[in-house]
C-alpha positions in Angstrom: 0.0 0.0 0.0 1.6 3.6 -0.9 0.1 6.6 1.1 -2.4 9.0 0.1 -0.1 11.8 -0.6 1.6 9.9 -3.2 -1.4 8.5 -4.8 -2.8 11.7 -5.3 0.8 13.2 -6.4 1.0 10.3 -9.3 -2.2 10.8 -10.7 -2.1 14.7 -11.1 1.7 14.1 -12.5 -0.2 12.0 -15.4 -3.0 14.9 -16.2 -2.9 16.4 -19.7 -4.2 19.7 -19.9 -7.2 19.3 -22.6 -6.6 21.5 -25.6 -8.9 24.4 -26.5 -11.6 25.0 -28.6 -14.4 27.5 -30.0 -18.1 27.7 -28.4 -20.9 30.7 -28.8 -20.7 32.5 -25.5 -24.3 30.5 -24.9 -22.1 27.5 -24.4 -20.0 29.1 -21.8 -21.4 28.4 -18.3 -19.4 26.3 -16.4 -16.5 26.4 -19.1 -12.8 26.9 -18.3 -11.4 30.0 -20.3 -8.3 28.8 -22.9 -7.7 32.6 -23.4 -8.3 35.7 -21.9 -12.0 38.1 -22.5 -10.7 41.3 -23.7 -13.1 44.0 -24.1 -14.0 44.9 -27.9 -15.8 48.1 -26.3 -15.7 50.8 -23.8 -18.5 50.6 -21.3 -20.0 53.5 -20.9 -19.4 54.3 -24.6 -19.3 57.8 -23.3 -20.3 59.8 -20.7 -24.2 59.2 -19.5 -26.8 60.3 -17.0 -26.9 58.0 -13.8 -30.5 59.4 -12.8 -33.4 60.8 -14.5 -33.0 64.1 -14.3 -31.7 67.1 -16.4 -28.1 68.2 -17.8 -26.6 71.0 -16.7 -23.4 73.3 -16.4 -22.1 73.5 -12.9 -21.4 76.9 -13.1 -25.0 77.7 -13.8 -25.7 76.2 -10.3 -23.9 78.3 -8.2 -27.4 79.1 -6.0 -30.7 77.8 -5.7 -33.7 78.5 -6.8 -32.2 78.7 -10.5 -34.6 78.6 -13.7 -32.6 77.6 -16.5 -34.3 77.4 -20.1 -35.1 73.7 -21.7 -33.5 73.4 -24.9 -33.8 69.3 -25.7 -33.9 66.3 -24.3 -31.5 63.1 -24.5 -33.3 59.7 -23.9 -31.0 56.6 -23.6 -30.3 55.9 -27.4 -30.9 58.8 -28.4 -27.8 62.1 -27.7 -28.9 65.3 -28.2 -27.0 67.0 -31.0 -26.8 70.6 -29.9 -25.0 72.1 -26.8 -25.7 73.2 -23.8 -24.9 76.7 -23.2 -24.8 79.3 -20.6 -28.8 79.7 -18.4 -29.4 76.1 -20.6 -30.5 72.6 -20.1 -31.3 69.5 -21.7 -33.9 66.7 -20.2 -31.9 64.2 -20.2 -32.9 60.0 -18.7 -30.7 57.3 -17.2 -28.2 55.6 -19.8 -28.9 59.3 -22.6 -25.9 60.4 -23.3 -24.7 63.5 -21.6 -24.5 66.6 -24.1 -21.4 68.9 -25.1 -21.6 71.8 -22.5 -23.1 70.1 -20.0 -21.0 68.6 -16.9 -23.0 67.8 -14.1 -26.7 66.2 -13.9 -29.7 67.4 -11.5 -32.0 64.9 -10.3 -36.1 65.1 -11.1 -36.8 65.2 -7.7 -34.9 68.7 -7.4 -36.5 69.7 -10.6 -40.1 71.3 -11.2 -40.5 71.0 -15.0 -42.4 74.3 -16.3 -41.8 73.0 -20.0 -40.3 75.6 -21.5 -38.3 76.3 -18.5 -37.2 74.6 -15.3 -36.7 75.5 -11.8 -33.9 73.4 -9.8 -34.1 73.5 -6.2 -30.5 71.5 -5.8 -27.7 70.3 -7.1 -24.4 68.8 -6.9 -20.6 69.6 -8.7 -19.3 69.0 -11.9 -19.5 64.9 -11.9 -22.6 64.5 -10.1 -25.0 61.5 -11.5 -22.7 61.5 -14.7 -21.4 58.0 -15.2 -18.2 58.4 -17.5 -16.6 57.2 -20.4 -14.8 53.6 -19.7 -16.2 53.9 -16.4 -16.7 50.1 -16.3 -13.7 49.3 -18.6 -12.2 50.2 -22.1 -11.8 48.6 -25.3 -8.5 45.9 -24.6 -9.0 45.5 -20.6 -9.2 42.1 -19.6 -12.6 41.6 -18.1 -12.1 37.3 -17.3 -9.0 36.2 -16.8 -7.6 32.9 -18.6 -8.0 29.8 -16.6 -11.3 30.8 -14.8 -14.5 28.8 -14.7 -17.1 31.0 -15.8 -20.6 31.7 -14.1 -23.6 33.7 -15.2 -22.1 36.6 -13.8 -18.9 36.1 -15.9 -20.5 35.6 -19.1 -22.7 39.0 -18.2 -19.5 40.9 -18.4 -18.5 39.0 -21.3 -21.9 40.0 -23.5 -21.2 43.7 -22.8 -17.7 43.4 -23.7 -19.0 42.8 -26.9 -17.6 39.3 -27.4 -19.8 36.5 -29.0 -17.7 33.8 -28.5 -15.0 31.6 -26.4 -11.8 29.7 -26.5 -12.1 27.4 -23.4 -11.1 23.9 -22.7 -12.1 21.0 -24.1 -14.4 18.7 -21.5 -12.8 15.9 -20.4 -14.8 12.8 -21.8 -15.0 10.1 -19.1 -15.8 6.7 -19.9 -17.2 5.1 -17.1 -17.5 1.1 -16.6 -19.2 -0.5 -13.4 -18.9 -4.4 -13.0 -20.3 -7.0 -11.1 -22.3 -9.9 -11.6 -24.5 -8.8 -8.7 -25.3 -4.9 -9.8 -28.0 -4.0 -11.8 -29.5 -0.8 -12.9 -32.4 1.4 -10.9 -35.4 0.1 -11.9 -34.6 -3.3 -13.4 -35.8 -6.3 -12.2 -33.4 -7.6 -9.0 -33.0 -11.9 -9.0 -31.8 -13.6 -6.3 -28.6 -11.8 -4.4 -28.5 -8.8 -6.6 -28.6 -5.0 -5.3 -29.2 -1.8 -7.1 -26.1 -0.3 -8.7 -25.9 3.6 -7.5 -22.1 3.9 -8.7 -22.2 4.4 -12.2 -24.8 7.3 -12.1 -23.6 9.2 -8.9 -20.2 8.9 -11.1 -21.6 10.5 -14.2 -23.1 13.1 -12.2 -19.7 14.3 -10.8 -18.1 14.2 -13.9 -20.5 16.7 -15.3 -20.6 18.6 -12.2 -16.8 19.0 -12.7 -17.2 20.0 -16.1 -16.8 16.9 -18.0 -18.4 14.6 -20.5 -19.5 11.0 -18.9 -19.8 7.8 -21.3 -21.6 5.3 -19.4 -20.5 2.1 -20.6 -22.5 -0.2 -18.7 -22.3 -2.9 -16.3 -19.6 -5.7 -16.8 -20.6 -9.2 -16.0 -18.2 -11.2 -14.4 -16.2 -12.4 -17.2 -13.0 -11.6 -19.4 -15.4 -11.8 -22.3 -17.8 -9.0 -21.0 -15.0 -7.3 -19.6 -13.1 -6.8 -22.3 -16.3 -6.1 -24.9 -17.2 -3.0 -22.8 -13.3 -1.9 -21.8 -12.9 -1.5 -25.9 -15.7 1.0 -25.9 -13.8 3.7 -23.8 -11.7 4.0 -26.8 -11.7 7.7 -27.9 -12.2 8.9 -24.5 -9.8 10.8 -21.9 -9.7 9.0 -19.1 -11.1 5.5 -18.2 -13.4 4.7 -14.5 -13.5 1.4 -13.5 -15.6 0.3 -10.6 -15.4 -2.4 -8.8 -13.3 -5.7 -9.9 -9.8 -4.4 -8.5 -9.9 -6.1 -5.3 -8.4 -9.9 -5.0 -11.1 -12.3 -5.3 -11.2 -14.8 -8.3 -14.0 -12.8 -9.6 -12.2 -9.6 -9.5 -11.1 -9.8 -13.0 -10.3 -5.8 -13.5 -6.7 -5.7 -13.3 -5.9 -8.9 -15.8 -8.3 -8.2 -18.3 -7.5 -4.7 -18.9 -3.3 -5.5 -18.2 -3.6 -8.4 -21.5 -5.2 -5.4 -23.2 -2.3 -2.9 -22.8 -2.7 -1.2 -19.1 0.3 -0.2 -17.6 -0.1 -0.3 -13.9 1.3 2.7 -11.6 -0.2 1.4 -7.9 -3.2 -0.9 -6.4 -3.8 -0.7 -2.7 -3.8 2.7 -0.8 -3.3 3.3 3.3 -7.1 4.8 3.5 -10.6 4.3 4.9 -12.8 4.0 2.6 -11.0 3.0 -0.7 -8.3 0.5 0.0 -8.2 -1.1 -3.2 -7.8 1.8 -5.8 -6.4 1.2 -8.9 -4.3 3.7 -11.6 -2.5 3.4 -14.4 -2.3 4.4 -17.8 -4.2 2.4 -20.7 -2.4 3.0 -24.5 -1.5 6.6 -23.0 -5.1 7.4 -21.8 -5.5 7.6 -17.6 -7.4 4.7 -15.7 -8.7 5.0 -12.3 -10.1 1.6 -10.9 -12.5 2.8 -8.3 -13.5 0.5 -5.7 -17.0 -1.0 -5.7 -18.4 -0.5 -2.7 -20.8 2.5 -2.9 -19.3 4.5 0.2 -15.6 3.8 -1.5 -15.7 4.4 -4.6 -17.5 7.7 -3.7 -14.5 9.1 -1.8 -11.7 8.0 -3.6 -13.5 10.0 -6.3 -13.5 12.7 -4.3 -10.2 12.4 -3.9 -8.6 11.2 -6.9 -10.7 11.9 -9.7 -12.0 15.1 -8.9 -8.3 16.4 -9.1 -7.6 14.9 -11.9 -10.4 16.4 -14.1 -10.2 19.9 -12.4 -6.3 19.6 -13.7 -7.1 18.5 -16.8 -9.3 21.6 -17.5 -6.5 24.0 -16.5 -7.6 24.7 -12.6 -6.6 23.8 -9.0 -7.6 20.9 -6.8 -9.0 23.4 -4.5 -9.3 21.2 -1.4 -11.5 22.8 1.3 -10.0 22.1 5.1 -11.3 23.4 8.2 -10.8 23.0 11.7 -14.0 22.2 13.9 -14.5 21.3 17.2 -15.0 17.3 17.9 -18.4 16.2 19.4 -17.6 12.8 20.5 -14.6 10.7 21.6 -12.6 8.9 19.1 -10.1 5.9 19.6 -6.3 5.7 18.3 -6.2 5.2 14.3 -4.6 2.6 12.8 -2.0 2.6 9.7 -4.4 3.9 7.0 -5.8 7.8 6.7 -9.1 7.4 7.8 -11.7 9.5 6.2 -14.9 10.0 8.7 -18.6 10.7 8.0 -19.6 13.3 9.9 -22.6 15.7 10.4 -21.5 19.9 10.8 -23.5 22.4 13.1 -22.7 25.4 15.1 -22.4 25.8 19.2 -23.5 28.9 21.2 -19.8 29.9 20.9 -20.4 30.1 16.8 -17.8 27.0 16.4 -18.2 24.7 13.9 -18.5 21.3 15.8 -18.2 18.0 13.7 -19.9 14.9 15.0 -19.0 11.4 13.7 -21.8 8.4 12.9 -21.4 5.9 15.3 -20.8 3.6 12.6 -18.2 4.0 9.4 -19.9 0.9 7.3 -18.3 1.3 3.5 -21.4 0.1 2.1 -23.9 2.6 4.4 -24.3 5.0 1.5 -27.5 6.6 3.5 -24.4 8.0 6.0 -22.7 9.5 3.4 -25.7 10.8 1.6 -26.7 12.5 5.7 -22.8 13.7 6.2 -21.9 17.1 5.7 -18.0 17.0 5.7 -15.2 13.9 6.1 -13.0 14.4 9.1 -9.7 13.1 8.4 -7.0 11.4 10.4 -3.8 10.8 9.5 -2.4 6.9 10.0 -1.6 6.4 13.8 -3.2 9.3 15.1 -3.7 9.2 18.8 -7.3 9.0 20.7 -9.1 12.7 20.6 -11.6 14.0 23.0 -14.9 15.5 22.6 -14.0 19.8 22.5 -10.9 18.5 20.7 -9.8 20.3 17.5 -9.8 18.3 14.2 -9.9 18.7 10.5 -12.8 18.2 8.0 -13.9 18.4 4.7 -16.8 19.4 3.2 -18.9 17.7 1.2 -21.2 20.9 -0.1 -20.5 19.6 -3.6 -20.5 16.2 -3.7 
């Protein structure tokens, strides 16, 4: 068994960071940006009215009551063309365009419109309610930075920078490949001994979560034959998920079906809790991660491993939330494996974050895992801790 750390430190060392191509900025949410968004505009174009109100000169202002003469107006859309002189204004709305002459806008609400004329009551310095030019940004400024995963707010800034499409990363296609003799699919019929399979869908859901492209492949009977049919299917794909089949029983057929068809095997067996028997390697230059099979297990490890490993593949960090929470309940002296622990999260009347373990750690309890809220992890041979004792968690918002 190799440790965690290096597990984890192998499989990044083998992502290939996808190559880039060209989607309508429609296509963009949840994309990782290949290249910069530079601005093909200037935002305001130039200067405009924050308020409805009217456009002024400042120095026609100097004291209130002032009735100045109305001369125009400028709706959004539409500038006025003439300009604003001395004892003038110009009725102007939000987003209109502020005249020549005029510096400085007076709100409606300190206005009495007489229609030929207006009276302003107050008003404020050159500036005031007057948005200007490139106030948001200018044509070449870099509005979302390269290597960023964009959200509705980034591609909002990205329509108003005048730029209609995107160079992002390619998604990383995941074939995915459950086995088992025993596992069938929600909603099939269950003969004797079988159970529900739960992997292969809560897989393809956090592949696309993460940005990428599952290919379900099925389920894999319990023979070379079946195994090997559905292993050639992944060709094409980026990375191969295996689930299940990787552990030593005569039926666990995983790592000699796939070896006689090319893989090259880095490591099997890791010092954790859930996940033991995980599984990389490379297959004809294409990543494999053997998950293992039991729900609980192969849910963490992907977690661990092949979350990772698709976020690098795309271009962006791990981004591995920790935080320190106090303990609820006692827990005994770990063993020689990093132990990851479900654990429910709430707050105490101090405003700490208190994590408290299930009673019981079962692998194949997925309704635990489903109830946690975060992992707390300890490291191989920690000592006993104490309820009020500090430890570290994980949480499990997105998974």
């Amino acid at each position: 068994m190799i440790p965690l750390s290096e597990a984890r430190a192998r499989i990044l060392a083998a992502a290939k960071l996808l190559p880039a191509e060209q989607v309508p900025i429609t296509q963009g949410l949840g994309r990782v940006l290949a290249a910069d968004v530079v601005a093909r505009v200037t935002h305001p174009p130039t200067a405009v009215s924050a308020m409805d109100g009217w456009a002024v000169r400042t120095a026609d202002i100097c004291a209130f009551p002032v009735t100045l003469t109305r001369i125009g107006e400028a709706p959004a859309g539409r500038p006025f063309a003439g300009m604003v002189g001395p004892g003038q204004a110009v009725r102007i709305f939000t987003g209109g365009a502020l005249p020549d002459g005029a510096d400085t806008v007076v709100v409606q609400e300190d206005a009495d419109d007489h229609g030929a004329t207006v009276t302003l009551r107050d008003g404020g310095g050159p500036g005031r309610w007057v948005r200007p030019a490139g106030q948001d940004f200018s044509v070449g400024d870099v509005g979302v930075p390269v290597g960023r995963r964009l959200t509705v707010r980034d591609l909002a800034l990205t329509a108003s920078m005048n730029v209609p499409w995107l160079r992002v990363r390619r998604r990383p296609r995941v074939s995915i490949l459950a086995t088992g003799d025993e596992v069938v699919m929600p909603g099939d019929t269950l003969a004797a001994g079988q159970i529900v399979s739960s992997n292969s869908l809560a897989l393809c859901a956090l592949v696309r979560q993460l940005g990428g492209e599952p290919v379900d492949l099925g389920i894999a009977g319990d023979s070379a034959d079946s195994l090997s049919t559905l292993v050639a299917a992944a060709s094409g794909t980026d990375l191969l998920v295996t689930i299940g089949g990787a552990s030593v029983g005569e039926h666990d057929l995983v790592r000699s079906v796939l070896g006689a068809a090319g893989l090259e095997l880095d490591f099997w067996k890791i010092a954790m809790r859930p996940g033991k028997p995980l599984m990389f390697g490379q297959m004809h230059g294409v990543p494999m991660i053997g998950l293992p099979g039991n729900p609980v297990s192969a849910l963490v490890c992907a977690w661990l491993f092949l979350r990772p490993l698709l976020l690098a593949m795309q271009g962006l960090p791990s981004d591995d939330e920790v935080r320190d929470a106090v303990l609820a309940r006692d827990m005994g002296a770990n063993d020689s494996r990093a132990d990851f622990i479900r654990a429910k999260l709430s707050t105490d009347g101090e405003g700490r974050l208190v994590a408290e373990p299930f009673p019981k750690q079962d692998s194949g309890m997925l309704s635990r895992l489903a109830w946690a809220d975060c992992l707390i992890l300890r490291a191989p041979h920690a000592p006993p801790v104490k309820a009020g004792d500090r430890v570290q968690v994980m949480p499990l918002d997105a998974l």
